[in-house]
N, C-alpha and C positions, 0 to 999 in steps of 0.2 A: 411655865418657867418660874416665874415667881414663888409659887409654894417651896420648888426643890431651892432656890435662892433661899427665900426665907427659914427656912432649916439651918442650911451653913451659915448665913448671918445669924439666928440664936447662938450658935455655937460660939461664934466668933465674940457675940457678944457678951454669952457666960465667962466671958476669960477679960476682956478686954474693957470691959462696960461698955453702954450707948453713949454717954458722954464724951470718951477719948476713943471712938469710931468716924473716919472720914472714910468715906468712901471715893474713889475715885475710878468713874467714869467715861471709861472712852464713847463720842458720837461717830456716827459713819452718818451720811446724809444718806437716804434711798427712795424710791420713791414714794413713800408715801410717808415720809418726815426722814425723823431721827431714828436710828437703832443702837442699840451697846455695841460696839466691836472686842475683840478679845486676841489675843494671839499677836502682839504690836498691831493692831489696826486690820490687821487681815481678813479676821474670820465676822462677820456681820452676822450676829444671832438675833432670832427670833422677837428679842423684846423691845419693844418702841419706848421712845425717849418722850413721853408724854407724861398730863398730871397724873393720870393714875399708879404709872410707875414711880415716876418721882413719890407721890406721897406714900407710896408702900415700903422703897426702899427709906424713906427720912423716918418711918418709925422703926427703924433700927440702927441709927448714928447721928452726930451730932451737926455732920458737916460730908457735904459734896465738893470733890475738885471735879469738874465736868469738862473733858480737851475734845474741842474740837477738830477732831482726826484729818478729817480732809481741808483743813486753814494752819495746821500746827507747825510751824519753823517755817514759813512761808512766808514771813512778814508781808502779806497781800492783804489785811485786811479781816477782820471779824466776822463771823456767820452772824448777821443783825437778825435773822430769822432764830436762830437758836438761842440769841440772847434773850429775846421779846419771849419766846417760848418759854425759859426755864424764871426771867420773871415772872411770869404769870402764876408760877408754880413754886415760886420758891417759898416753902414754908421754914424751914433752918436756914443759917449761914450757907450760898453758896457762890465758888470761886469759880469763874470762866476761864480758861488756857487757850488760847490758838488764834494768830493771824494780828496777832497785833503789834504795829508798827508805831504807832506816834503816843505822844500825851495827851491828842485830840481823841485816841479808842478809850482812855479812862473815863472820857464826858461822855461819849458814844453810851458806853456798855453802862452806865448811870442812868442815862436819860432812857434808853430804852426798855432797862430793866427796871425804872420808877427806884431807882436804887437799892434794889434787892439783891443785887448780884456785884462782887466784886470782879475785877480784872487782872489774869498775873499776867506780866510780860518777860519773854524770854527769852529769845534770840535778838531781839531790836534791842535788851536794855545793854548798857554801854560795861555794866560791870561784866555782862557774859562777852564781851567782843562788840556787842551790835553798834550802830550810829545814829539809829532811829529816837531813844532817847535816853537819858542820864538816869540816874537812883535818882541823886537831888529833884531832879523836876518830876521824877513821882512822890515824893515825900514831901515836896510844897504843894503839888495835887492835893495828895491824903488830907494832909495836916486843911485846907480849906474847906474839904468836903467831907469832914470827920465826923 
């Protein structure tokens, strides 16, 4: 999987460069970890969400959004297993998506990730409808832990 990937990523990145490349990552949980899903979340292919995928797809862009599929608009809560994982691995900038409810998931996904992983919130934050928590009380998070 990764060679034919890495093909269309050169490609992608003869046009676009590696520096303004993010890639964005759907996870499916399965048994034996993580896998990429495709298709809205449906279709769970072959390649696992581990370091050596991680560090193959990061030399080809600058930055990962990685959605946790099975926690996403769920507000139930963050995959702490996936978070702990893609710290281990995060060698670039990367953004975590899914399951998170309160301003206590931005300390969560900090502490677990040794703060190598940021957190986006998105159905809980209050500008998109949610009540779980404000912009401001993520921007006086940030602005602390900058």
């Amino acid at each position: 999987m990764i060679n034919s990937v890495s093909k269309k990523l050169e490609e992608i990145k003869a046009v676009t460069g590696k520096d303004r490349l993010i890639l964005d990552l759907s996870c499916r949980r399965t048994q034996d970890g993580w896998h990429i899903a495709t298709n809205r979340w449906q279709t769970i292919t072959q390649t696992p969400v581990n370091g050596e995928t991680l560090d193959e797809l990061a030399s080809h862009c600058a930055e990962f959004l990685i959605h946790a599929a099975d926690v996403e608009g769920l507000q139930g809560g963050i995959d702490e297993e996936l978070v702990t994982l893609l710290g281990e691995h995060a060698s670039i900038p990367m953004t975590y998506a899914g399951g998170a409810r309160s301003i206590d998931d931005l300390a969560r996904v900090h502490e677990l990730s040794k703060g190598a992983v940021d957190l986006t919130i998105g159905s809980a934050l209050d500008i998109f409808g949610g009540n779980g928590v404000t912009l401001e009380a993520c921007i006086e998070w940030n602005q602390k832990h900058a």
